[in-house]
Every structure is written in C-alpha cells, then in structure tokens.
C-alpha positions in Angstrom: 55.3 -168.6 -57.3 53.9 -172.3 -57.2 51.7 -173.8 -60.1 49.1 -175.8 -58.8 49.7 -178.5 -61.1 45.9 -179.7 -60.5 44.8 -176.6 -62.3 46.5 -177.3 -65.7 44.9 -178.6 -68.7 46.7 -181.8 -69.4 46.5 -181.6 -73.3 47.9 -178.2 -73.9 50.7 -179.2 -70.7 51.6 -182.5 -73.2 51.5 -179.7 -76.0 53.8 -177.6 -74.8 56.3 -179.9 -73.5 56.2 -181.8 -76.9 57.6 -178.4 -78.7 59.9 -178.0 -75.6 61.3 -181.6 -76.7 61.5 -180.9 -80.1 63.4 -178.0 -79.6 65.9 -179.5 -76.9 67.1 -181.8 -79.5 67.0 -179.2 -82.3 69.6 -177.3 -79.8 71.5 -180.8 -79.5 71.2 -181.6 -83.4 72.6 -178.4 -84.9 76.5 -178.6 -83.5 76.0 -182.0 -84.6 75.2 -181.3 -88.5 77.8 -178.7 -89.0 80.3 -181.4 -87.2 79.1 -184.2 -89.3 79.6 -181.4 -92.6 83.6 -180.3 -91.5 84.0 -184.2 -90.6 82.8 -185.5 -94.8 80.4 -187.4 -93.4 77.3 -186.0 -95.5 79.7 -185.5 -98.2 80.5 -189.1 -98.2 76.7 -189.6 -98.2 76.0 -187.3 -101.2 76.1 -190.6 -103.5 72.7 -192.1 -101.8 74.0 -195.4 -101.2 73.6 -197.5 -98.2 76.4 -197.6 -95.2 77.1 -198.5 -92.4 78.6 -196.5 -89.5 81.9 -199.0 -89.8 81.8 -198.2 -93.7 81.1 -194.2 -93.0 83.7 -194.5 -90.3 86.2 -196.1 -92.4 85.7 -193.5 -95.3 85.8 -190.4 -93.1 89.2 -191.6 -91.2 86.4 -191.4 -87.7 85.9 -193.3 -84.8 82.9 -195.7 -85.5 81.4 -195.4 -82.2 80.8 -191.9 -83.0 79.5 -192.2 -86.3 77.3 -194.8 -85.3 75.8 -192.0 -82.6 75.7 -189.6 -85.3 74.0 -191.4 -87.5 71.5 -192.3 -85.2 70.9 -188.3 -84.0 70.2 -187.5 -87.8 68.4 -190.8 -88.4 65.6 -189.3 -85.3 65.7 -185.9 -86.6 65.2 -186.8 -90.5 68.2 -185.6 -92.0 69.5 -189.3 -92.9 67.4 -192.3 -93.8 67.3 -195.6 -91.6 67.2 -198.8 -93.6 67.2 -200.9 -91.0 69.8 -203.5 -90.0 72.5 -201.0 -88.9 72.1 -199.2 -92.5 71.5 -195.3 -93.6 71.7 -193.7 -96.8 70.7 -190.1 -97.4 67.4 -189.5 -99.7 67.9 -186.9 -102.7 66.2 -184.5 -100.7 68.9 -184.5 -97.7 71.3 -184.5 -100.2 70.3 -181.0 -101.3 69.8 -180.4 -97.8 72.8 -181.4 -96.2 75.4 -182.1 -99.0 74.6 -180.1 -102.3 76.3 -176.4 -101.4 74.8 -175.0 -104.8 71.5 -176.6 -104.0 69.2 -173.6 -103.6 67.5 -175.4 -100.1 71.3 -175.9 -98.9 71.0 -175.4 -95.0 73.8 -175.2 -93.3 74.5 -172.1 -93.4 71.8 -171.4 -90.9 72.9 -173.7 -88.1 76.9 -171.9 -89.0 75.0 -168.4 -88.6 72.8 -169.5 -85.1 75.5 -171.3 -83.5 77.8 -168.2 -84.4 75.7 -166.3 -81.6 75.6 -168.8 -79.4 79.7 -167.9 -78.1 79.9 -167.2 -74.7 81.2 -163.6 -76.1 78.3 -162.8 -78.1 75.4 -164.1 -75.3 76.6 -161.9 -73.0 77.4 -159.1 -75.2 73.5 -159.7 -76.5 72.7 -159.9 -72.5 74.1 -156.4 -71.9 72.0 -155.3 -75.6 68.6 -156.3 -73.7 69.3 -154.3 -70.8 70.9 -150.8 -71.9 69.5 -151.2 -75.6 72.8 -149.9 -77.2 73.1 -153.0 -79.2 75.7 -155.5 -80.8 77.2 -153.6 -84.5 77.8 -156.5 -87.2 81.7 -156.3 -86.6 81.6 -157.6 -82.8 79.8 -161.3 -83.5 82.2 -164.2 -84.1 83.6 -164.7 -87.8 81.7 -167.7 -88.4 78.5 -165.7 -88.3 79.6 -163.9 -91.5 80.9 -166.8 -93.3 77.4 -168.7 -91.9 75.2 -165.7 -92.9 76.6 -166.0 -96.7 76.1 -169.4 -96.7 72.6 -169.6 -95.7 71.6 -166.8 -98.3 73.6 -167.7 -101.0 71.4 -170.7 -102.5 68.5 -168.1 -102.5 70.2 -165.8 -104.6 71.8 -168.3 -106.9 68.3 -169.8 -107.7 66.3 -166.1 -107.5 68.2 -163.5 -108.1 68.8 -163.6 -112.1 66.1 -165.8 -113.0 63.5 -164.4 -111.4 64.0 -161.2 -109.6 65.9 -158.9 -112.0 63.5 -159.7 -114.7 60.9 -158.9 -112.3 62.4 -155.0 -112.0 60.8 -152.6 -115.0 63.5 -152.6 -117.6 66.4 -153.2 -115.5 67.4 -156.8 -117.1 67.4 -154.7 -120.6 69.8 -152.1 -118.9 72.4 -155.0 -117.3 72.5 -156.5 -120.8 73.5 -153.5 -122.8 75.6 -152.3 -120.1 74.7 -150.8 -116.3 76.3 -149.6 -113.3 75.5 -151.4 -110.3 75.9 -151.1 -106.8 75.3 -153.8 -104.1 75.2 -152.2 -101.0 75.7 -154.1 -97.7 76.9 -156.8 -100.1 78.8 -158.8 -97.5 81.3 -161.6 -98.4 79.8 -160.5 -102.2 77.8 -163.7 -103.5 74.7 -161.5 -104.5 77.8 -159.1 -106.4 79.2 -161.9 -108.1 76.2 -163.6 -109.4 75.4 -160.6 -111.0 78.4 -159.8 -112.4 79.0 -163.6 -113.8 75.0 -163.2 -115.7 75.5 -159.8 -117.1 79.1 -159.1 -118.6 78.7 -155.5 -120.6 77.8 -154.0 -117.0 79.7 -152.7 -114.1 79.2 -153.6 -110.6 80.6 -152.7 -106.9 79.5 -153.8 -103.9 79.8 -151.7 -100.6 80.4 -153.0 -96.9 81.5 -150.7 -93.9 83.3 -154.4 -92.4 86.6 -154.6 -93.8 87.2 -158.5 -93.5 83.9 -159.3 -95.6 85.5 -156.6 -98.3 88.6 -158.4 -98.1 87.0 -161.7 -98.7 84.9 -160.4 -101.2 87.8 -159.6 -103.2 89.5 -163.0 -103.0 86.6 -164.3 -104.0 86.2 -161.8 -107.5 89.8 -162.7 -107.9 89.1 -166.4 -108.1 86.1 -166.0 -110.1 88.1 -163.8 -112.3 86.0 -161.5 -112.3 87.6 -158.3 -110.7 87.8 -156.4 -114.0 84.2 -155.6 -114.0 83.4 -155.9 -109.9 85.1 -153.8 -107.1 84.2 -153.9 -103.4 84.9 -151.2 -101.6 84.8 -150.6 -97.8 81.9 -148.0 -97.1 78.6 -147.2 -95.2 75.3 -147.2 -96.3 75.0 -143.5 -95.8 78.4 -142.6 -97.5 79.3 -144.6 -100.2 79.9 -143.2 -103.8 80.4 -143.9 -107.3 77.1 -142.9 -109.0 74.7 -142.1 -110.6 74.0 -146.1 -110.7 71.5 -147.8 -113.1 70.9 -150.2 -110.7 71.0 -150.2 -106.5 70.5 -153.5 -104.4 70.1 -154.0 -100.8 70.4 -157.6 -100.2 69.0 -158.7 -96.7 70.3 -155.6 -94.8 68.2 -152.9 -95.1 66.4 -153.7 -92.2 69.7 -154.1 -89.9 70.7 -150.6 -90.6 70.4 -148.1 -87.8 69.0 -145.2 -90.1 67.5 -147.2 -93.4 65.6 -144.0 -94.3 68.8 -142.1 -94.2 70.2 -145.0 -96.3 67.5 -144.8 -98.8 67.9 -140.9 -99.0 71.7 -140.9 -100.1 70.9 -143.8 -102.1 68.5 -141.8 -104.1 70.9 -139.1 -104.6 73.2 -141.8 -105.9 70.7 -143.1 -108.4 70.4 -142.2 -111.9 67.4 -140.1 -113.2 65.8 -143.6 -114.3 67.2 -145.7 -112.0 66.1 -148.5 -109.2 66.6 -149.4 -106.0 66.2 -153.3 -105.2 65.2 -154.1 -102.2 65.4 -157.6 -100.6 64.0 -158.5 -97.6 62.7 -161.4 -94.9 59.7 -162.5 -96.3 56.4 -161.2 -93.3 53.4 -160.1 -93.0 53.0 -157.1 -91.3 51.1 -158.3 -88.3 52.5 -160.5 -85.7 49.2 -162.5 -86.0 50.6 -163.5 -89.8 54.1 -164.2 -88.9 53.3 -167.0 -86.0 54.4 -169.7 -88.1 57.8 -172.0 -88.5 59.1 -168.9 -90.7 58.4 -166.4 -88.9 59.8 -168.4 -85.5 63.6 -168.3 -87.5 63.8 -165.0 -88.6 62.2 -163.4 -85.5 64.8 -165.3 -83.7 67.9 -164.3 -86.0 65.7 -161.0 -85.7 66.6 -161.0 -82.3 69.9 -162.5 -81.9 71.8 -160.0 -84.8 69.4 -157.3 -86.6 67.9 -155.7 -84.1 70.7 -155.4 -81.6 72.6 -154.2 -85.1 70.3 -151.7 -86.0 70.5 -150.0 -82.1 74.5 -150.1 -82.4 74.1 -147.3 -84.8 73.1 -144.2 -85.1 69.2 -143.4 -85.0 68.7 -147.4 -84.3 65.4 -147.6 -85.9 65.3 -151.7 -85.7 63.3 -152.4 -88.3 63.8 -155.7 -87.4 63.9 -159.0 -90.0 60.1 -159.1 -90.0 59.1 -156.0 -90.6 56.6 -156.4 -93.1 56.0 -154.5 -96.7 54.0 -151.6 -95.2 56.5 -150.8 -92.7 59.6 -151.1 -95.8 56.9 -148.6 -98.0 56.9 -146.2 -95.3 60.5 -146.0 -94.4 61.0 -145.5 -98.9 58.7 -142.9 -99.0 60.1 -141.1 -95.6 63.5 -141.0 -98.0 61.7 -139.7 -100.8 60.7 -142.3 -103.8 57.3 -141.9 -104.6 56.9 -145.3 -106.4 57.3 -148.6 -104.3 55.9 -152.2 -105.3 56.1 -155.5 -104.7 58.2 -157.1 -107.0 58.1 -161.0 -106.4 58.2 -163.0 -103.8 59.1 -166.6 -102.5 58.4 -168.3 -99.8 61.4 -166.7 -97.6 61.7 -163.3 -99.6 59.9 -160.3 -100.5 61.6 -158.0 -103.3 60.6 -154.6 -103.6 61.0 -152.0 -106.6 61.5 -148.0 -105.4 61.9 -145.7 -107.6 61.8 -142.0 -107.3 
C-alpha cells in the first residue's frame, strides 16, 4: 500500500528517520569496534595520548588508510576523541569503555554477544524460531556468543557481586566466611564461580552448565586461577544437578532463559539446606512494557529476542520468561516452586537481585 506522503507530519517523519540513522551506523560501528579491539588499536589507545592514524598505524603493524577510517567512524560515534589536525586520543572514560577489560563499564562484550547472532546460521535458524516457535537451545548459536556473553557480564559481577550483593543476602556473607557450600547454577564460562571462590576461601563452590564447552572452559580457567581445589564445574541441568544441601544457590542471568524456571526453582529447593538461599540475578525491568521503553530496555528486549526467548521455547515447557520479565513475574514463578519468602535484594542500574528462601 502507498503512503501519501502529503499526509505525514514532517517532525515526527525527521524523528523517525533520525533514530533510523543512528541506528544504521550503530549496525556499521559495532564490527568495527570489536575489529579495532582484535587489531590493538584501543589497546594502543589505553595510555590517553594524542596520535595520529600514521602513528596508530605504525604501532598496530596496520595499513594507515584504514586506521585513519577507523578512527574517523569512532571519532563520529564518540568512542575516541578528535583533537583536531588529524589527531585522537581516547578520554578516561573510553578507556574504561573500550580498553580497560576489568573496568566494570567494559563493553565489548556486547557488540561480541549481538554480532554472535548476526551469522547467517543463527538468522535463519532464529527465522525458522519465529514461525514454528520451537526455538534456538543455547548450544546451536556460534561460539563467540558464549565467549561475548561472559564478557559483557563479567565487569558487573566483578564490581557487584561481593561488594555489594552477597552482603545484601541475610547472613549469607557470614556463612561464605566461616565456610559454605555453593552452587552457581547456569554458571557459564564460570566468572560469577570464580569471583566467589577467589573472595571467600573457607567455602566450597561448583558451578553447573548442561553445555559442555562452557564447562570445559570453565575449568581451564579454575586451573589457571588456581583455584580448582575449592571450585568444580560440572556438566548438568538446571533440573538435575546434585551435590547438596548447599548454603548458598545462584542463578546468574539465566533463570529467565530456562524452559521450565519453576521446575528449576523446585529441585533447587530440594537442593538447598534447611536455612539456605537461592540468589537470583536478573535483567534489570519494570514489569510493564510502559516502564521498559527506554535505551535499557531497547538492549535487553532485543538480546531478549535474539537468544532467551527462543532458548527458553527449545526446552521443555518453554515458559519464556524473557530478559525483561519484571520482579512480579520472577515472585510468581518462586512461589509457583514453593519458597514462601522473596525480596528485592539490591539493584543497579542493569540488575535486579532477588533473595528466595523457603
């Protein structure tokens, strides 16, 4: 159908297309910081000082012309600082953006984890998800999802997770200090594990994850921390791992990718110890879609899209909670499995943590 282009209003037309714009070259920009990262070139950055593309070029071992591009791309989008004259440095802030892995707003990981889903493989396999709703399971996405996806959360939990959000749990920091068992369930590549372990020596702690590469990964990485005398990973479901009764039971950022979280929850709870907690960390939302129209809510509905939901449907019940399901919707699916006592811990601006006990 035609649009009588007489009949639009010219401001929200110039709108619209101004977001369209944006976004075009946010599609165009993200390849081109994860190339600029795995070419040095932010790395060679990270000291603030002024460069040229020649200079950059020269350090890097890259073609100038390139470089000169580049820098111009991330000039326009504010991820490096023009000077003027054919000169960039990077501010401190893009330096914990872009160059600063332990910085806790380190972003990369996010363009690694999009860009993961943007294989041909995985667009058509999501394709085929929208139409016969049988989803995409964790396992089929490209390896670089998994290796993004740990990336992007792990600055979080190095800055949250032991300062703020243990202590925020009724006497569990008091428990991992004269000696707990933990489990980290879902745990991934293991950074939320590790972190844990490294803070809180005189306790015990294994993470579970049904995909066997992230296990296997997880355990280099305990080995190289030297810490795999008091952290095992272990290849296992959320519905059938074992090992308890644990002090102490986390769900980092999966809960609401799993196909049956109340079933989850349920054989958690017969995992837990008379006392024990369950720690629950999710996307921070609202629970309207009114209060989650915002830049926020815009990524994570769209990582929502691309990788939890269709996650969720690969598996068996396939509730799809989705990644902004909101605190009431979290409460219900807790007390559907049988804990009686749910709060809100703490929150940040990009995470809620909730308490369950039964």
């Amino acid at each position: 159908m035609a649009v009588d282009m007489s009949t639009l209003d010219p401001d929200r037309l110039n709108a619209l297309l101004g977001r369209v714009i944006t976004d075009l070259g946010a599609v165009a920009i993200a390849p081109l910081a994860l190339i600029g990262e795995r070419l040095g070139l932010f790395r060679a950055m990270a000291d603030g000082q002024s460069t040229t593309s020649a200079e950059l070029a020269a350090r890097t071992g890259t073609v100038e012309r390139n470089v000169r591009e580049w820098l111009s791309a991330m000039a326009a989008s504010g991820y490096v600082t023009h000077d003027g004259h054919g000169r960039f440095h990077l501010a401190p802030e893009q330096i914990a953006a872009f160059s600063d892995e332990d910085s806790p707003v380190f972003v990369l990981g996010g363009f690694q984890s999009f860009l993961a889903c943007t294989a041909p493989a995985d667009r058509e396999a999501l394709t085929r998800a929208f139409q016969d709703g049988k989803g995409i399971g964790w396992h089929e996405h490209q390896p670089e999802l998994f290796a993004g996806t740990a990336r992007f959360f792990r600055p979080t939990y190095r800055a949250h997770l032991v300062a703020e959000w243990l202590p925020a749990l009724e006497g569990v920091t008091a428990k991992l200090e004269a000696g707990a068992k933990v489990a980290d369930v879902g745990c991934g590549l293991g950074h939320s594990t590790l972190l844990m372990a490294e803070a809180f020596p005189n306790s015990r702690f294994t993470g579970f994850d049904y995909h066997e590469p992230s296990i296997a990964a997880a355990r280099r990485l305990a080995a190289n921390a030297n810490a795999a005398e008091r952290v095992e990973f272990e290849i296992a479901g959320n519905k059938d791992f074992g090992g308890g009764p644990y002090d102490l039971v986390a769900f980092f950022d999966c809960l609401h990718d799993m196909g049956d979280p109340v079933g989850a929850l349920a054989h958690t709870r017969e995992q837990l110890a008379p006392d024990g907690t369950v720690m629950l960390v999710e996307p921070f939302a609202g629970d309207s879609l009114s209060d989650n129209l915002n830049p926020l809510g815009r990524a994570f509905y769209g990582a929502s899209s691309l990788i939890c939901t269709p996650a969720s449907q690969s598996q068996e019940v396939g509730r799809a909670l989705g990644a902004q399901a909101g605190e009431a919707q979290t409460r219900q699916v807790a007390a559907e499995a049988g804990f009686s006592r749910f709060r809100r811990a703490a929150q940040t601006p990009f995470h809620l943590l909730y308490e369950a006990r039964v």
